[in-house]
Backbone and ligand atoms as CSV (ligand in chain L), in Angstrom:
chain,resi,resn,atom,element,x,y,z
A,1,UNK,N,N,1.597,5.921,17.338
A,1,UNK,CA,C,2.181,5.429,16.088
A,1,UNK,C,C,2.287,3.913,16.143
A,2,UNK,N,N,1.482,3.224,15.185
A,2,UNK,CA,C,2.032,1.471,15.234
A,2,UNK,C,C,2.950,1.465,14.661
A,3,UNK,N,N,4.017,0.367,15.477
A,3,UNK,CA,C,5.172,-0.152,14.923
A,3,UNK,C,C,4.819,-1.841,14.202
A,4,UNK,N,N,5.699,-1.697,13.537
A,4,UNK,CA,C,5.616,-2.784,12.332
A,4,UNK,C,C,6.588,-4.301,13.185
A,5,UNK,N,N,5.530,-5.186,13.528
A,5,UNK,CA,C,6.241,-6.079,14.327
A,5,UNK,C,C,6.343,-7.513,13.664
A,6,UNK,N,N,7.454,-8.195,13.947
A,6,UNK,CA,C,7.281,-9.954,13.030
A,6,UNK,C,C,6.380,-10.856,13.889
A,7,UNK,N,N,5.898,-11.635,13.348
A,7,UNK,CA,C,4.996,-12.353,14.243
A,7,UNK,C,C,5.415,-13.732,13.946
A,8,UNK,N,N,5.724,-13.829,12.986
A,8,UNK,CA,C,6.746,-15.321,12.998
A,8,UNK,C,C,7.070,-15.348,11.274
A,9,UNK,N,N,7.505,-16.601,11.142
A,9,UNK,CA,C,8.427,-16.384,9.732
A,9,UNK,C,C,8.896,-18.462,9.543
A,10,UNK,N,N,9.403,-18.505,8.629
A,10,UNK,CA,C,9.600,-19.915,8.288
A,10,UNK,C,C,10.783,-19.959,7.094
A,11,UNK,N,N,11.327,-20.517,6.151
A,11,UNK,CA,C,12.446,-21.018,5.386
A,11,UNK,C,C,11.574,-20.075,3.914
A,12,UNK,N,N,10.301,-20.387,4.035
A,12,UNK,CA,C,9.686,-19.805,3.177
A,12,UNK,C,C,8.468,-18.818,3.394
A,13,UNK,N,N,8.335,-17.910,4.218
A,13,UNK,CA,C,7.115,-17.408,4.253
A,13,UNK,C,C,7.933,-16.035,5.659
A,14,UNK,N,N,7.325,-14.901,6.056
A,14,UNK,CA,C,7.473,-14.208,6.757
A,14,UNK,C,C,5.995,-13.181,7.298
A,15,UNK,N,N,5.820,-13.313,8.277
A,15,UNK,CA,C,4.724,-12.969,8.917
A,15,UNK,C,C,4.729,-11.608,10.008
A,16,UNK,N,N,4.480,-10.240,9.438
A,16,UNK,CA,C,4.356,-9.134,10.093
A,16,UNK,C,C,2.929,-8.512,10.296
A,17,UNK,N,N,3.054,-7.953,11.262
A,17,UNK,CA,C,1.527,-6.980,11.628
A,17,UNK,C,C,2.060,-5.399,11.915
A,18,UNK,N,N,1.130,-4.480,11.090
A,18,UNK,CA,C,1.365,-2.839,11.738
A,18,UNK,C,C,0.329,-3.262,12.831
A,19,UNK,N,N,-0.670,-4.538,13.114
A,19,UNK,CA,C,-1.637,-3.898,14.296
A,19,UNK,C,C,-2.889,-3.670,13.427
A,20,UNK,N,N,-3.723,-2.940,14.690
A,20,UNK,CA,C,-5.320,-2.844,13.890
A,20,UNK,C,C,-4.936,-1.642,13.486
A,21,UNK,N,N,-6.228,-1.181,12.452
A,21,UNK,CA,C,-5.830,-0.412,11.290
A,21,UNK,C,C,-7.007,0.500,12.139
A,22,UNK,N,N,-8.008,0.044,13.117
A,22,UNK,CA,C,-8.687,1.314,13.665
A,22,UNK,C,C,-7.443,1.895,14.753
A,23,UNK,N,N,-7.507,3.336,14.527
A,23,UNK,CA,C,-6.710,3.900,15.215
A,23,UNK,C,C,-5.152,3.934,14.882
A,24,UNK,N,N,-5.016,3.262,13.700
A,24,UNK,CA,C,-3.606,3.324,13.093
A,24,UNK,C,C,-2.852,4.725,12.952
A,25,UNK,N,N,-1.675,4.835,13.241
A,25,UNK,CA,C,-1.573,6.662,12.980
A,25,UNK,C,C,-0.650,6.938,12.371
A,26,UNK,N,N,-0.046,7.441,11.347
A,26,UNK,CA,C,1.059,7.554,10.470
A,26,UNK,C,C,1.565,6.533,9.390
A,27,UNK,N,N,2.565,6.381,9.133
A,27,UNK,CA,C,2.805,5.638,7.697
A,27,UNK,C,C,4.173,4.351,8.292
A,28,UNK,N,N,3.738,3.248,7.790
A,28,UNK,CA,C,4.675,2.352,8.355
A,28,UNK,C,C,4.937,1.454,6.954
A,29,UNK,N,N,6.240,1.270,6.948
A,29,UNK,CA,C,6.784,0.003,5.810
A,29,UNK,C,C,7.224,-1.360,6.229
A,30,UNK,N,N,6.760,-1.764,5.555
A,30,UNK,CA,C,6.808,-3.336,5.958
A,30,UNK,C,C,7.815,-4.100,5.297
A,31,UNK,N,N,8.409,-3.973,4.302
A,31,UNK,CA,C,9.170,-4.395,3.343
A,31,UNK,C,C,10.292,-5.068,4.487
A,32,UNK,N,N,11.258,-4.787,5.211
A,32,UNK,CA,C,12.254,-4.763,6.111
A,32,UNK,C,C,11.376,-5.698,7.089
A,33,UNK,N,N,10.719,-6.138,7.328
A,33,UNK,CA,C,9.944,-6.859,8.686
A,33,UNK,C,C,9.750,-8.204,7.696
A,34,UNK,N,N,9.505,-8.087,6.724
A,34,UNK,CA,C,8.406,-9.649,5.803
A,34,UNK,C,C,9.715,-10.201,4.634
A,35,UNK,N,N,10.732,-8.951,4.470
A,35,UNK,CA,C,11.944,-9.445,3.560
A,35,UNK,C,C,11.279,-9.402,2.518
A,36,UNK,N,N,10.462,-8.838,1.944
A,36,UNK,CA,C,9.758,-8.778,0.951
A,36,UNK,C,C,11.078,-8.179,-0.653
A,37,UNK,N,N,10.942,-9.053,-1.188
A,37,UNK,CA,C,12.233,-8.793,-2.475
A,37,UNK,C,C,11.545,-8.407,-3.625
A,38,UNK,N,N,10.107,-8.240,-4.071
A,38,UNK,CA,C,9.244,-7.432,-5.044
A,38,UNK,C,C,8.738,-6.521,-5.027
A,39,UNK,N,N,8.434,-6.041,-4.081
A,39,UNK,CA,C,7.689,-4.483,-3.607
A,39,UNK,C,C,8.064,-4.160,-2.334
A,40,UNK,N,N,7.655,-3.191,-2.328
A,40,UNK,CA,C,7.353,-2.424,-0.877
A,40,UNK,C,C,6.122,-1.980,-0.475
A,41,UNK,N,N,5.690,-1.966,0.601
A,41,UNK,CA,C,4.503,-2.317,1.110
A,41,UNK,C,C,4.372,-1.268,2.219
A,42,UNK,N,N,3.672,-0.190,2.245
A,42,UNK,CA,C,3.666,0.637,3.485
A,42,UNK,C,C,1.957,0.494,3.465
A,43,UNK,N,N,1.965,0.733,4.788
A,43,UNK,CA,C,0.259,1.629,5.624
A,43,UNK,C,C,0.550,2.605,5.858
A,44,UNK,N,N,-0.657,3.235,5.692
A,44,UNK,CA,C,-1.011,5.160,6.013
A,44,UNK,C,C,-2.105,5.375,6.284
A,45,UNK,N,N,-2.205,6.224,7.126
A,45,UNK,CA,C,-3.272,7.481,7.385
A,45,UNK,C,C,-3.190,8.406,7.333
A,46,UNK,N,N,-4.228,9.172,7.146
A,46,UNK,CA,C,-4.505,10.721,7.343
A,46,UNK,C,C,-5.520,11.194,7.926
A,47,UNK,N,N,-5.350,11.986,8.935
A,47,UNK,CA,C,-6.671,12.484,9.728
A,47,UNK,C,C,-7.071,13.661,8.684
A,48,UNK,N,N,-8.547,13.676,9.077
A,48,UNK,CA,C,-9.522,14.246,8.755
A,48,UNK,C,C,-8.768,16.002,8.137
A,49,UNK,N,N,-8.537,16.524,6.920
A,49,UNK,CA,C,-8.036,17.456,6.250
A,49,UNK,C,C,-7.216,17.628,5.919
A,50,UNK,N,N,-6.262,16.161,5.979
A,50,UNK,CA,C,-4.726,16.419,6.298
A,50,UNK,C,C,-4.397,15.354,4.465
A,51,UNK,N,N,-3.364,16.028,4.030
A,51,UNK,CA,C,-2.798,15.580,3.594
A,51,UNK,C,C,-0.862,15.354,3.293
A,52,UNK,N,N,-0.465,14.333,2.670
A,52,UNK,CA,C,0.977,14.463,3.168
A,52,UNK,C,C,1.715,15.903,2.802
A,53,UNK,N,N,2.512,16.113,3.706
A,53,UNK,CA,C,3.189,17.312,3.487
A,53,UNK,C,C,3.948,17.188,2.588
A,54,UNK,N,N,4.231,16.584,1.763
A,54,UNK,CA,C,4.970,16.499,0.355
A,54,UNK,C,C,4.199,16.108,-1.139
A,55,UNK,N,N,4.989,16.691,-1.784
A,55,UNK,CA,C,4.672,15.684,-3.334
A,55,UNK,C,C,5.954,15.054,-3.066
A,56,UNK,N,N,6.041,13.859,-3.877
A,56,UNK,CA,C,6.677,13.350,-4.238
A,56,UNK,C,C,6.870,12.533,-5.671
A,57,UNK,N,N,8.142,12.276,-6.071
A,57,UNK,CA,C,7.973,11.387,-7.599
A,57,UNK,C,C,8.712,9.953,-7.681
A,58,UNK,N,N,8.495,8.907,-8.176
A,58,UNK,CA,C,9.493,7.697,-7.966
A,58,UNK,C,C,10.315,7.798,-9.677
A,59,UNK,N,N,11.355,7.047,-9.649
A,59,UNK,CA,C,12.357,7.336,-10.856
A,59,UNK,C,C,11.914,6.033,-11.546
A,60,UNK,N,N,11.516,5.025,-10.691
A,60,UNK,CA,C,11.924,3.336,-11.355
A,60,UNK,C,C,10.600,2.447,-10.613
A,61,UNK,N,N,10.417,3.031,-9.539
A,61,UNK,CA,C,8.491,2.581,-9.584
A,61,UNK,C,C,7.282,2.962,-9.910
A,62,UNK,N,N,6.732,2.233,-9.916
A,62,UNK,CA,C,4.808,2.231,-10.308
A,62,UNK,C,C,4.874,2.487,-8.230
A,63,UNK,N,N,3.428,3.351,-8.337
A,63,UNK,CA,C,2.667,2.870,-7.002
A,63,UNK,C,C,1.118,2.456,-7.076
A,64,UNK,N,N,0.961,1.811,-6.535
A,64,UNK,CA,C,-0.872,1.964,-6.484
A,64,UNK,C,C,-1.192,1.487,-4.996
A,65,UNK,N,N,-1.640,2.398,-4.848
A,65,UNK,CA,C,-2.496,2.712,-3.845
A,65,UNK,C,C,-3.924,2.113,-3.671
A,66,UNK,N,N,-4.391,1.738,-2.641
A,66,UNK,CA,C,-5.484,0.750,-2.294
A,66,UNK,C,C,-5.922,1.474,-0.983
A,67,UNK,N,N,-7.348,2.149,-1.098
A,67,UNK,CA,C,-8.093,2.319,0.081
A,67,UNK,C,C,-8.868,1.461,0.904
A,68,UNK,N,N,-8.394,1.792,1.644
A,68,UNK,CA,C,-8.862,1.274,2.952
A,68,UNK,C,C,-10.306,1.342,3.646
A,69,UNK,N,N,-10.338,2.703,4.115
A,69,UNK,CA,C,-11.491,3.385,5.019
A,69,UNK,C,C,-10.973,5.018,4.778
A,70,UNK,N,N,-12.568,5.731,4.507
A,70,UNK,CA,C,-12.176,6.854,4.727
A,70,UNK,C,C,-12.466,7.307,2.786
A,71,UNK,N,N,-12.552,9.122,2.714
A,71,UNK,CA,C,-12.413,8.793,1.082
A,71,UNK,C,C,-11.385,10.322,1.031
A,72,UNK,N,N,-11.515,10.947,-0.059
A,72,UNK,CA,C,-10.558,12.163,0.487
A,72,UNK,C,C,-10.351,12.251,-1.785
A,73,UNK,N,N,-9.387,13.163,-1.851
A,73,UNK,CA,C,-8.894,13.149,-3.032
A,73,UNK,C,C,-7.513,13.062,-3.580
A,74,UNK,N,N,-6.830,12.981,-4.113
A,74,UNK,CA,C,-5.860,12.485,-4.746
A,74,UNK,C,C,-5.182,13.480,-6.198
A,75,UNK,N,N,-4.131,13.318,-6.245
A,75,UNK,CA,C,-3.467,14.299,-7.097
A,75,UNK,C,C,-2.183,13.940,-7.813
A,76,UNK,N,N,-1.980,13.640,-9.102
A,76,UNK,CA,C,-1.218,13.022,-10.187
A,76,UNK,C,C,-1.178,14.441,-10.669
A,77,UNK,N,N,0.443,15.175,-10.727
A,77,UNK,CA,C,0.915,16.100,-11.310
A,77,UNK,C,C,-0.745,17.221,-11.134
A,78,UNK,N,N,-0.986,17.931,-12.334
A,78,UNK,CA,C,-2.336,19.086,-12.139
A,78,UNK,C,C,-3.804,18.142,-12.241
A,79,UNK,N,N,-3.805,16.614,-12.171
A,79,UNK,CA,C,-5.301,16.276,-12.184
A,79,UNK,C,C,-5.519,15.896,-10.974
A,80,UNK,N,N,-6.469,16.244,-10.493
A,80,UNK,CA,C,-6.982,15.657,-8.997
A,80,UNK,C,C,-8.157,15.322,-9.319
A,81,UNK,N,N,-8.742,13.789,-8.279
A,81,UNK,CA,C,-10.119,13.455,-8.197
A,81,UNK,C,C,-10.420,12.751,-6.926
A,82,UNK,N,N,-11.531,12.858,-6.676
A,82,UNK,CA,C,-12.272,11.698,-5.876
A,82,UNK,C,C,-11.898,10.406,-5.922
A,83,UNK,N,N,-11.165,10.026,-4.419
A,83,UNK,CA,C,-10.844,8.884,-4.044
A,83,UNK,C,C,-12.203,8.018,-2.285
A,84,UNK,N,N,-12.457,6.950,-2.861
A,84,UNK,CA,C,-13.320,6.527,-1.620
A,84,UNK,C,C,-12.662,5.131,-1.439
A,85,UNK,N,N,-13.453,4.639,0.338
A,85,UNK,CA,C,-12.756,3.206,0.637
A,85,UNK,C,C,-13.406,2.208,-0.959
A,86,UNK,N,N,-12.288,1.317,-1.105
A,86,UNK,CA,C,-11.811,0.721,-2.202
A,86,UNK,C,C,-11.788,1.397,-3.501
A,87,UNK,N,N,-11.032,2.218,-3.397
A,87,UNK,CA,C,-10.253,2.807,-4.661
A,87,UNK,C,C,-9.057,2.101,-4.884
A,88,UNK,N,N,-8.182,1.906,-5.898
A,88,UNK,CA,C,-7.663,1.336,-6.134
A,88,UNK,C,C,-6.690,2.397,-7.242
A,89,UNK,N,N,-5.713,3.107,-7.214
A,89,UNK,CA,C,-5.087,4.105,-8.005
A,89,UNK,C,C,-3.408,3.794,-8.139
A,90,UNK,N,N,-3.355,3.334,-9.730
A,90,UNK,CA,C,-1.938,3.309,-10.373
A,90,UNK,C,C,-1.279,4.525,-10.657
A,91,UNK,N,N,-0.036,5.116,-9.996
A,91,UNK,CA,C,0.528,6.378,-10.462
A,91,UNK,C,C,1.892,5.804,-10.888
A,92,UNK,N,N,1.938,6.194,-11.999
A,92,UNK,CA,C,3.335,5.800,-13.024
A,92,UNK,C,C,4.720,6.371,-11.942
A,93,UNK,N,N,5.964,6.342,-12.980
A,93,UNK,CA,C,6.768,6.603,-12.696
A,93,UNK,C,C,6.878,8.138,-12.944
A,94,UNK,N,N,8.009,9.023,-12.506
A,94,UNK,CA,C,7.883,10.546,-13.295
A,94,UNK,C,C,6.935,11.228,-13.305
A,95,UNK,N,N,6.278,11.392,-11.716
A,95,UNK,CA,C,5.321,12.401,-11.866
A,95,UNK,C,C,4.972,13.000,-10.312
A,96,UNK,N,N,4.074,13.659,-10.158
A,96,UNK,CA,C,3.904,13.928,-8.688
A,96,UNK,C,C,2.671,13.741,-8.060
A,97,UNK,N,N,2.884,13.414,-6.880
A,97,UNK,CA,C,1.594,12.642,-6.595
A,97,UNK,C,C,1.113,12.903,-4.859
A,98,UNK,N,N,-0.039,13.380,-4.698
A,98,UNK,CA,C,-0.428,13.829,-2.922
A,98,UNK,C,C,-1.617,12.920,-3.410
A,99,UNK,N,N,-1.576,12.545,-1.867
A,99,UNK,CA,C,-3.384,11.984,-1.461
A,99,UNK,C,C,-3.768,13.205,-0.335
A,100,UNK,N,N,-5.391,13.765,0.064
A,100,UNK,CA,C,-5.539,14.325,1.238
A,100,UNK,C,C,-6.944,13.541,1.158
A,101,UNK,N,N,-7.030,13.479,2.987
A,101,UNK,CA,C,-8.405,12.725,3.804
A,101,UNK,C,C,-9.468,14.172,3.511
A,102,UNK,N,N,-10.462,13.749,3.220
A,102,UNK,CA,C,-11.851,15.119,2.987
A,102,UNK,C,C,-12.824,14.502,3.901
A,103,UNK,N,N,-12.788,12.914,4.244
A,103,UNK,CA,C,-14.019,12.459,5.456
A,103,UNK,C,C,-13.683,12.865,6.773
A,104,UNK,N,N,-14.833,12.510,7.445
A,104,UNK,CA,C,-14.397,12.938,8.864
A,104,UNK,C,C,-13.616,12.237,9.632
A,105,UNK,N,N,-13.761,10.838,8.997
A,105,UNK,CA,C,-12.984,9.821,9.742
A,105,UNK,C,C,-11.758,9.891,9.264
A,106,UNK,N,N,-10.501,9.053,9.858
A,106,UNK,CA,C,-9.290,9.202,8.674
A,106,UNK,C,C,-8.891,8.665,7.580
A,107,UNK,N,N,-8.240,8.634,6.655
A,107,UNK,CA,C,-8.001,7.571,5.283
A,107,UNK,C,C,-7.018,7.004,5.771
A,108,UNK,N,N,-7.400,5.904,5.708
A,108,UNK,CA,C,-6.342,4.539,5.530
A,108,UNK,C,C,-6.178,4.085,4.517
A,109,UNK,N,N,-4.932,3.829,3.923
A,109,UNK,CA,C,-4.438,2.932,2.825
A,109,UNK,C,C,-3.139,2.221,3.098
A,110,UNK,N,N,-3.312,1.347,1.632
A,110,UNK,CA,C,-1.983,0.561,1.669
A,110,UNK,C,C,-1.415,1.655,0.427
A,111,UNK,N,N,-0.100,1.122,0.395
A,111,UNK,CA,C,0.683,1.999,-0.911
A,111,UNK,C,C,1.340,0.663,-1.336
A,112,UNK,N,N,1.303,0.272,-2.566
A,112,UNK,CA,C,2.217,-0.974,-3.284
A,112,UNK,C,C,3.534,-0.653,-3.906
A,113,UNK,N,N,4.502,-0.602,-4.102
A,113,UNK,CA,C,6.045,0.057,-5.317
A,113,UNK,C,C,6.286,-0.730,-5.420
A,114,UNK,N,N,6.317,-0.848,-6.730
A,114,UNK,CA,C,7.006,-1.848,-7.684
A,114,UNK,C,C,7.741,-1.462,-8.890
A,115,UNK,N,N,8.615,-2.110,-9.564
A,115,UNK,CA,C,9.065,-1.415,-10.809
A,115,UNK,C,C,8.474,-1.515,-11.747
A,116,UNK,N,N,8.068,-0.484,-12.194
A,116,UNK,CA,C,7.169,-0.142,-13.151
A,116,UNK,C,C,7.802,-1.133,-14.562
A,117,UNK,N,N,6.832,-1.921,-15.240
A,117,UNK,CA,C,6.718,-2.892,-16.331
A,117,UNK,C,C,7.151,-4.251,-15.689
A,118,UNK,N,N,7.639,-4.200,-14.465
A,118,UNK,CA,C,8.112,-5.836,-13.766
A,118,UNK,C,C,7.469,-6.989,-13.811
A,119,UNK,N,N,5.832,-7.037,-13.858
A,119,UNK,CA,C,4.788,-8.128,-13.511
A,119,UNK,C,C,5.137,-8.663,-15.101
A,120,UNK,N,N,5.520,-10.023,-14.851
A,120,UNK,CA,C,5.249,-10.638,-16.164
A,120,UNK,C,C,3.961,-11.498,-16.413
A,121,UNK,N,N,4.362,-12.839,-15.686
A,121,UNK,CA,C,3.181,-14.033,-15.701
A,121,UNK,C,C,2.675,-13.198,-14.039
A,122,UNK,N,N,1.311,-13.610,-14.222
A,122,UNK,CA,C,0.668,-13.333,-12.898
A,122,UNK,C,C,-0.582,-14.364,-13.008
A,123,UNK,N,N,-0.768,-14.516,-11.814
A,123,UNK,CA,C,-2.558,-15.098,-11.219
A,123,UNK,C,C,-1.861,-16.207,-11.702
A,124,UNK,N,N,-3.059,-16.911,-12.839
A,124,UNK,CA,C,-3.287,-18.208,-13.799
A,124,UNK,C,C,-1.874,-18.498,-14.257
A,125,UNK,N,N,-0.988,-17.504,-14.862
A,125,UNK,CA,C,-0.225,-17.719,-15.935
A,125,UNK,C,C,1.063,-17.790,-14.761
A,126,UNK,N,N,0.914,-17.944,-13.695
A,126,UNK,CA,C,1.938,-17.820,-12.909
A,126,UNK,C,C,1.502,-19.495,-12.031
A,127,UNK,N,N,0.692,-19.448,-11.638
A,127,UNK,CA,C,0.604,-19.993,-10.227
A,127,UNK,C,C,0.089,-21.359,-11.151
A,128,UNK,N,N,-0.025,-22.601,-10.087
A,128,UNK,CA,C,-0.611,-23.850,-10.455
A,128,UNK,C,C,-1.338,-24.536,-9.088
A,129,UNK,N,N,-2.561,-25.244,-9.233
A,129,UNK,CA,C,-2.796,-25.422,-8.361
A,129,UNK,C,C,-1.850,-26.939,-7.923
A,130,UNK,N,N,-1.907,-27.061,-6.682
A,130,UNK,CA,C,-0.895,-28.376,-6.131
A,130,UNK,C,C,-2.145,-28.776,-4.718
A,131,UNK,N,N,-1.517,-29.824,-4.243
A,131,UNK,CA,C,-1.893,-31.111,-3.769
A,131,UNK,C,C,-1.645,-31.172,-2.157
A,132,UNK,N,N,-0.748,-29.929,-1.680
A,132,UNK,CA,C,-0.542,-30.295,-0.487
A,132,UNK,C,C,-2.188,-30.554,0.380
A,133,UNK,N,N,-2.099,-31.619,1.548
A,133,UNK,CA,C,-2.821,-31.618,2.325
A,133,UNK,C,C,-3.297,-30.042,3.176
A,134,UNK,N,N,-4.335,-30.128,3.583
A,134,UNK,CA,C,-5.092,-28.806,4.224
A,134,UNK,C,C,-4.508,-29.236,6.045
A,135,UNK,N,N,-3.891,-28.783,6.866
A,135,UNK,CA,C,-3.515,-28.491,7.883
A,135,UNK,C,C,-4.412,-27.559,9.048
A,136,UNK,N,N,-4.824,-27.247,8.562
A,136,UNK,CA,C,-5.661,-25.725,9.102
A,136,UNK,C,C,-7.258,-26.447,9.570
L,1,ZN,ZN,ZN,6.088,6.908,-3.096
């Protein structure tokens, strides 16, 4: 099982690793390691036939889910479909929702929660470019 470790952090910025994602095994949240105050942020896998032993529903988040490696299918209340690496899947609030791995290898993903309608300004309408010097 990787544990979710800090790797350093600053006044403004916080820096965690689950580790490499080959051989990653179970589901880890990061939110609590990075102080993250907009979402929550977990990694997952699933070996080869497995999917989570639950449904589950959120009351007040959105999730979307982002593949990794691996493809398998996916299930929003009675529709299920084909999920492959870089899928990218929004499941609302109020509903139920399984992923299962169908490759041989395992599925890796990220999972995003957020509160559903929260994003106001984003990208362009958010950000500006600035001037600091390049360090790196
Ligand atoms: Zn969830």
């Amino acid at each position: 099982m990787n544990e979710v470790k800090v790797i350093n952090s600053g006044n403004k910025f916080a820096h965690a690793t689950v580790g490499s994602l080959h051989g990653f095994e179970g589901k880890q949240f990061v939110k609590d390691a990075t102080g993250a105050t907009s979402c929550e942020i977990s990694f997952g896998t699933l070996p080869s036939g497995q999917s989570v032993p639950f449904f589950h529903s959120h009351k007040n988040n959105e999730e979307n889910y982002i593949i990794l490696s691996g493809s398998g299918k996916f299930q929003v209340d009675d529709e299920t479909f084909e999920i492959n690496e870089g899928s990218v899947i929004r499941v609302s609030t109020n509903c139920d929702r399984n992923i299962k791995c169908t490759s041989d290898t395992p599925l890796t993903y990220i999972c995003i929660q957020a509160k559903e309608g929260s994003l106001g300004a984003y990208t362009m309408t958010d950000a500006e470019i600035t001037t600091r010097g390049n360090l790196m």
